[in-house]
C-alpha positions in Angstrom: 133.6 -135.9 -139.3 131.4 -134.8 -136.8 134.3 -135.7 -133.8 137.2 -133.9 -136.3 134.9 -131.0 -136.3 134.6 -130.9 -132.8 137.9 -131.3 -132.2 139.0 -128.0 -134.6 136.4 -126.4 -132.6 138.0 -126.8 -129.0 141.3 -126.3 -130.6 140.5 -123.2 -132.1 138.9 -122.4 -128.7 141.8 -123.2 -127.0 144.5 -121.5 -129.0 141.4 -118.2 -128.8 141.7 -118.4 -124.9 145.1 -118.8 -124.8 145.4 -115.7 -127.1 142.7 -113.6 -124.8 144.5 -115.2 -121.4 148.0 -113.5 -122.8 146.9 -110.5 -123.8 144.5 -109.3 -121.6 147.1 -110.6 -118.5 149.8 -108.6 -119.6 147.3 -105.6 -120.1 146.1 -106.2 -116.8 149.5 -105.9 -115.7 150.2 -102.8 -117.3 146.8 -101.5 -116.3 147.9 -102.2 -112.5 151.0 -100.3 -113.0 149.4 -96.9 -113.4 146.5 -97.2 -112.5 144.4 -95.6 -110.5 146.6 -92.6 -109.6 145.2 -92.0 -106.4 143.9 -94.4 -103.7 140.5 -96.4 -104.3 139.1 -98.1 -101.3 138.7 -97.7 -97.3 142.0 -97.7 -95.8 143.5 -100.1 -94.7 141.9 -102.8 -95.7 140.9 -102.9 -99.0 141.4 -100.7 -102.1 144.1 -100.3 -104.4 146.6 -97.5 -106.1 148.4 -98.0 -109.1 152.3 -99.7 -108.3 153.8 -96.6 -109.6 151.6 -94.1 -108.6 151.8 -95.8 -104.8 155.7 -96.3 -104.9 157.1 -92.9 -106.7 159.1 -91.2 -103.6 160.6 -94.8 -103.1 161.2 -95.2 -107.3 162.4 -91.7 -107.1 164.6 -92.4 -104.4 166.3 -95.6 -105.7 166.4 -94.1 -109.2 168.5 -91.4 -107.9 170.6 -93.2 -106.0 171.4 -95.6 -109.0 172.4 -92.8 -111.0 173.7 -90.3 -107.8 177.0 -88.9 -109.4 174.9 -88.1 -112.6 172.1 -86.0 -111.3 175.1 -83.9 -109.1 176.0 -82.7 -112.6 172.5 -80.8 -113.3 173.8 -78.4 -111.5 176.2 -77.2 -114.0 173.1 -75.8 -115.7 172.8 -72.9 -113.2 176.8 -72.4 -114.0 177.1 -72.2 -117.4 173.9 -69.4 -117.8 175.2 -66.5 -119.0 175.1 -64.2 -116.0 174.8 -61.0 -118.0 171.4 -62.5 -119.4 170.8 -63.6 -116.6 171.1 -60.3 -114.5 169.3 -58.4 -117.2 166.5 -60.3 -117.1 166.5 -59.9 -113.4 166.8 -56.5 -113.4 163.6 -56.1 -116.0 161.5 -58.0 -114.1 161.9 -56.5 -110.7 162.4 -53.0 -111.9 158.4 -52.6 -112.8 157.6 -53.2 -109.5 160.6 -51.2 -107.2 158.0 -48.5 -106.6 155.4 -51.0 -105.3 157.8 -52.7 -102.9 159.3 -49.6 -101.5 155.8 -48.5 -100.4 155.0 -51.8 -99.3 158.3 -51.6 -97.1 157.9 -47.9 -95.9 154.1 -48.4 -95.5 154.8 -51.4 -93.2 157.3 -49.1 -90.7 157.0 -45.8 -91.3 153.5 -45.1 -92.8 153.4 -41.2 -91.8 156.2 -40.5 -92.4 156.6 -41.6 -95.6 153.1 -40.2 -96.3 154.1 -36.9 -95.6 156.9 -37.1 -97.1 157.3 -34.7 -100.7 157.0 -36.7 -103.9 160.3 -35.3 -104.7 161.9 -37.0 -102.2 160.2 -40.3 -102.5 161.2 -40.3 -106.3 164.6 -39.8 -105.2 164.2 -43.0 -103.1 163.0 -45.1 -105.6 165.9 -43.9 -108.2 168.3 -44.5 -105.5 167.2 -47.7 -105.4 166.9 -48.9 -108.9 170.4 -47.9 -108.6 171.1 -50.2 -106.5 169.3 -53.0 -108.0 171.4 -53.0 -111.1 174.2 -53.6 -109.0 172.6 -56.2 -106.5 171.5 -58.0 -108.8 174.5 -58.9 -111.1 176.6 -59.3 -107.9 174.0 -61.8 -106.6 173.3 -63.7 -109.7 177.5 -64.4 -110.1 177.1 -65.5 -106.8 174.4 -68.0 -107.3 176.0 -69.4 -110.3 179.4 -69.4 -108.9 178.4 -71.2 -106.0 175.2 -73.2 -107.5 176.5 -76.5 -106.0 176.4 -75.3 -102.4 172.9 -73.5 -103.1 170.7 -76.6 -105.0 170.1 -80.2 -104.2 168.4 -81.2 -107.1 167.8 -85.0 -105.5 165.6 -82.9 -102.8 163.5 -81.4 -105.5 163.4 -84.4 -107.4 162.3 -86.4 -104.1 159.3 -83.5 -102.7 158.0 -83.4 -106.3 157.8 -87.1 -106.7 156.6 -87.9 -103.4 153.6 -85.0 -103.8 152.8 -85.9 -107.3 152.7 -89.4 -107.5 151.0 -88.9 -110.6 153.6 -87.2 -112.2 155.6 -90.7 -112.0 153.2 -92.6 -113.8 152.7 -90.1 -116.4 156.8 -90.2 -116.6 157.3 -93.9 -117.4 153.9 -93.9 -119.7 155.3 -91.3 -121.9 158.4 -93.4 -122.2 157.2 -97.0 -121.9 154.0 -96.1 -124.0 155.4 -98.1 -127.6 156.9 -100.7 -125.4 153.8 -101.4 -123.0 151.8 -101.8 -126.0 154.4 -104.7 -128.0 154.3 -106.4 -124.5 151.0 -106.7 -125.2 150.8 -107.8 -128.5 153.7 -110.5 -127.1 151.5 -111.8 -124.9 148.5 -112.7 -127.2 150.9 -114.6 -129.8 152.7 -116.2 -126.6 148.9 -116.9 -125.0 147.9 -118.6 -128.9 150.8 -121.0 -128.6 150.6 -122.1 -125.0 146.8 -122.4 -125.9 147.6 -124.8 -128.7 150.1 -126.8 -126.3 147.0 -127.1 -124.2 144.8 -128.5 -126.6 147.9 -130.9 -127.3 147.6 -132.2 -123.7 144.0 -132.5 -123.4 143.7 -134.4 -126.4 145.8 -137.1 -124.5 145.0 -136.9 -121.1 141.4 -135.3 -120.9 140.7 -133.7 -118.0 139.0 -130.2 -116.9 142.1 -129.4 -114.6 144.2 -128.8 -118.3 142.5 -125.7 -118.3 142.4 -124.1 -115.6 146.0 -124.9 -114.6 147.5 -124.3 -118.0 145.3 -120.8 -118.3 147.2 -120.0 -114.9 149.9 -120.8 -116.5 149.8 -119.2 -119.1 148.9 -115.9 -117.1 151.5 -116.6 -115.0 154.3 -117.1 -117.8 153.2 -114.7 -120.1 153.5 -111.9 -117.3 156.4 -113.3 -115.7 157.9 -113.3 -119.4 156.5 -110.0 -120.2 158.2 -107.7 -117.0 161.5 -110.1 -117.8 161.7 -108.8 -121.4 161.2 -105.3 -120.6 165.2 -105.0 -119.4 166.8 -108.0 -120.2 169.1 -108.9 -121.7 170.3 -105.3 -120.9 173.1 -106.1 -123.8 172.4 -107.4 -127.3 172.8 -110.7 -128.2 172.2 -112.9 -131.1 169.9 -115.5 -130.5 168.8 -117.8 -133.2 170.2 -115.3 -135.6 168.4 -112.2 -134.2 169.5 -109.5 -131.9 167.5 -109.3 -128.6 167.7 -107.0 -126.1 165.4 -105.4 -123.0 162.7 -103.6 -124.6 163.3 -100.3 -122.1 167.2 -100.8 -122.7 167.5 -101.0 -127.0 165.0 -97.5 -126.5 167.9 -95.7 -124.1 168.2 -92.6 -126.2 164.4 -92.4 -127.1 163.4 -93.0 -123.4 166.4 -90.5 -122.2 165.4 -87.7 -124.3 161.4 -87.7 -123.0 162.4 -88.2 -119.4 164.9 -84.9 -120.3 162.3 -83.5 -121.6 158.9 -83.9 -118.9 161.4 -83.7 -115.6 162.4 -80.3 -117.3 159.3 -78.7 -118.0 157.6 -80.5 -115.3 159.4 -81.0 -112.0 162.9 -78.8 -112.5 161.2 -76.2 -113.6 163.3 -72.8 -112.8 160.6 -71.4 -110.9 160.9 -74.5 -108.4 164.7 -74.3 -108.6 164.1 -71.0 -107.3 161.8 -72.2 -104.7 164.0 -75.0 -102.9 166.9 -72.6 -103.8 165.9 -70.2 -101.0 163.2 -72.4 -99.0 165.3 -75.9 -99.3 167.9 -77.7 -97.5 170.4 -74.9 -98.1 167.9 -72.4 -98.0 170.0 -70.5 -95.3 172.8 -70.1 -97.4 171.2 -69.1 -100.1 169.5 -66.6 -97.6 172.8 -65.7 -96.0 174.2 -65.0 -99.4 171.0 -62.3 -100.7 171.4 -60.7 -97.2 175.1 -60.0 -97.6 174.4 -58.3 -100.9 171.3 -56.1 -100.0 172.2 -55.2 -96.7 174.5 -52.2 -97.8 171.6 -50.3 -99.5 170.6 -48.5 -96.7 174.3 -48.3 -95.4 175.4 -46.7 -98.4 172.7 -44.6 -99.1 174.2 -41.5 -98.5 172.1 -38.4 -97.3 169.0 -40.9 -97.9 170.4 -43.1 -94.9 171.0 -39.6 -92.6 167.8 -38.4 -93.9 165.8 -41.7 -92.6 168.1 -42.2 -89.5 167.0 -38.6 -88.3 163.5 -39.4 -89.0 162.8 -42.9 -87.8 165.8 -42.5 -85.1 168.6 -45.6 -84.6 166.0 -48.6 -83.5 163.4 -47.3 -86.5 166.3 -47.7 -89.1 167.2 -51.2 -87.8 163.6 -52.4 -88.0 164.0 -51.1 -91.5 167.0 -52.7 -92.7 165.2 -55.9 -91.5 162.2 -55.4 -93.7 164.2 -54.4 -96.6 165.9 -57.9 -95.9 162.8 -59.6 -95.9 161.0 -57.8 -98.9 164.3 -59.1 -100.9 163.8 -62.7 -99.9 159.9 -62.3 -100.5 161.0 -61.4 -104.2 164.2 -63.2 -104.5 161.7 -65.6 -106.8 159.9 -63.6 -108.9 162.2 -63.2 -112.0 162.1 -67.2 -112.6 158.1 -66.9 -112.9 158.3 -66.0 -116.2 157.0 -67.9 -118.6 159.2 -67.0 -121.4 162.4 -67.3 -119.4 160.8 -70.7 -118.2 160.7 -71.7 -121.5 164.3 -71.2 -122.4 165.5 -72.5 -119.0 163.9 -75.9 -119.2 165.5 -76.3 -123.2 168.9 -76.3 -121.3 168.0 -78.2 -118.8 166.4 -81.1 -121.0 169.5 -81.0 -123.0 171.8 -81.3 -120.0 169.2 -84.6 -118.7 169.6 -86.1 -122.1 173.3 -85.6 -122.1 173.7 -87.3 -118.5 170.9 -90.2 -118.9 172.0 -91.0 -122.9 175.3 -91.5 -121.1 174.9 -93.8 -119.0 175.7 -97.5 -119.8 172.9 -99.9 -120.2 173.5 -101.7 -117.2 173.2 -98.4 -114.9 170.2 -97.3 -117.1 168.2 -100.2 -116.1 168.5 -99.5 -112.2 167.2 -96.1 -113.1 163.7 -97.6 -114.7 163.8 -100.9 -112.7 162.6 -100.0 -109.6 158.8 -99.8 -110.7 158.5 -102.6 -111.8 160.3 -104.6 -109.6 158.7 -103.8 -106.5 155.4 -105.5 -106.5 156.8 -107.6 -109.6 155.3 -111.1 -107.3 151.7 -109.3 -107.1 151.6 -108.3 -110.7 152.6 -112.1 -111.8 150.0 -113.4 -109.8 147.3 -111.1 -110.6 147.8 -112.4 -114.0 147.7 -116.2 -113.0 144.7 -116.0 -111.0 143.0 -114.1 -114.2 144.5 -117.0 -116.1 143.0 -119.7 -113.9 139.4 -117.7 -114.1 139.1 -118.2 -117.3 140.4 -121.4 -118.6 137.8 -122.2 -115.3 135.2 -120.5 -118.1 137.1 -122.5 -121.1 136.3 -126.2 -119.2 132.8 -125.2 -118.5 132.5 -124.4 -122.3 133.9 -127.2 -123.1 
């Protein structure tokens, strides 16, 4: 009795390890993925940054160019925005300030003189050019959205977001991974039991310390190995044993599209940052080309105003003038898109167009688009779980 004892003893050890080996390997895994966010060690020759975190302009990357003729769509969000709303809200925004930039525009090149000038005719300045802004404005915003494709490279933004915030990558696939990561786990603690129990099996016939510490590797290395295999495939239901399996990610397409919609909206293409890379990105010049084209008349077509100023400041005064009037439009060519309230209502259009264009895709393009992360140090991870594994069945045969 005393031998049948000890032998339910070291079995229910064994199965307990196998359990703990499982589970805390494929936490350990997941652990490694996102964490820590930011580099911990002396570079280069010993720390560590979390595999997504580390990798997310090169995930970014290969996610977009998995997916390339999808994300050119997001553009059609600039095109279908009602450019009346659009313009209006344009126009309200910049209007509270007109006075401001004006002075900030004469003060700059013609300080006495516009100083001196009588408040009369500086109020007839600034109504001339609210005029003008009404009209500016809606011509410039049918521009933009007209010609959004030209303007915008969304991949860009996507790219210098990712690559800056690395963060923001990690916090991306936890939101969506967050129900799966945790199953994985609870996976690998039932797998861990049973390859635990199939360990006691072969101890009981051939005794020997090694059992342990090789199965425990094992069973860190299979259990991981099994784990980052289950998250995608199969990427298309099948019936196995009577049961439909597929990758954990890939049955959770629609769930997982609709928070990626969601965070990349209010988080990275946020209008504000469209507006940013709109004038300061790749095709920042044409965007710039295209403002200059519309505010360049103001002073042109400013009447007895223009005359007025050109007498005052004299032919090279009212160039230098025009050119700062250029610039101050750039300068504030972004302000309308701070605001929180339009923010708001921008990024619930452009999380419905995401969802639209990643809830379409077919399962076997939707994998490439999460793939990435874990693939890349996939090896590393599977190891790291092994040599965990081996630690402790070492622990186990010293128990024993």
């Amino acid at each position: 009795m005393q031998v049948d004892g000890w032998l339910i003893a070291v079995a229910l050890l064994a199965t307990g390890t196998g359990a703990c080996v499982g589970g805390v390997t494929n936490a350990l895994a997941v652990r490694l993925l996102f964490w820590p966010r930011r580099f911990v060690g002396i570079r280069p020759w010993a720390g560590w940054q979390g595999v997504i975190p580390r990798r997310s302009a090169d995930i970014a990357k290969r996610c977009l160019e998995a997916s390339l003729h999808h994300t050119r769509g997001l553009e059609q969000v600039i095109r279908d925005m009602d450019t009346d709303v659009l313009a209006r809200h344009v126009i309200s925004v910049l209007d509270d300030r007109v006075e401001e930039w004006v002075d900030d525009v004469m003060d700059a090149q013609q300080a006495v003189l516009w100083e001196n000038l009588p408040q009369s005719v500086r109020r007839r300045v600034y109504d001339w050019v609210r005029q003008q802004l009404v009209k500016r404005a809606r011509e410039i915003v049918e521009d933009v959205t007209i010609h959004a494709d030209d303007l915008i490279d969304f991949q860009e933004v996507l790219l210098k977001e990712f690559g800056e915030h690395p963060e923001r990558m990690a916090e991306l696939f936890q939101l969506a991974g967050d129900n799966t990561f945790r199953q994985l786990v609870r996976y690998g603690v039932w797998l861990g039991a049973l390859f635990g129990s199939l360990q006691f099996a072969l101890w009981y016939w051939l005794p020997s310390e090694w059992i342990w510490i090789v199965g425990a590797a094992l069973n860190g290395w299979v259990t991981n190995w099994l784990a980052l295999t289950l998250v995608f495939r199969p990427v298309y239901p099948k019936q196995i044993l009577g049961h439909t399996v597929q990758g954990y990610f890939m049955k959770r397409q629609p769930v997982i599209a609709g928070i990626w919609a969601r965070y990349v909206a209010e988080k990275i293409l946020t209008f504000d940052k469209v507006a940013h890379y709109m004038v300061h990105g790749r095709y920042g010049e044409r965007t710039q080309a295209l403002i200059t084209r519309h505010v360049k008349p103001i002073l042109d077509e400013a009447g007895v105003i223009r005359w007025t100023l050109q007498l005052a400041v004299g032919t090279n005064g009212f160039v230098q003038l025009k050119e700062a009037v250029k610039i101050k439009a750039l300068e504030v060519s972004e302000e309308p898109f701070r605001d929180t309230h339009f923010q708001q209502a921008s990024a619930r259009r452009m999380a419905e167009r995401l969802n639209q264009l990643l809830a379409s895709l077919s399962p076997e393009r939707f994998q490439y688009i999460l793939i990435p992360a874990f693939e890349s140090e996939r090896l590393l991870l599977i190891a790291s779980g092994a040599l965990l594994g081996a630690l402790m069945g070492g622990l186990q045969a010293w128990i024993i």
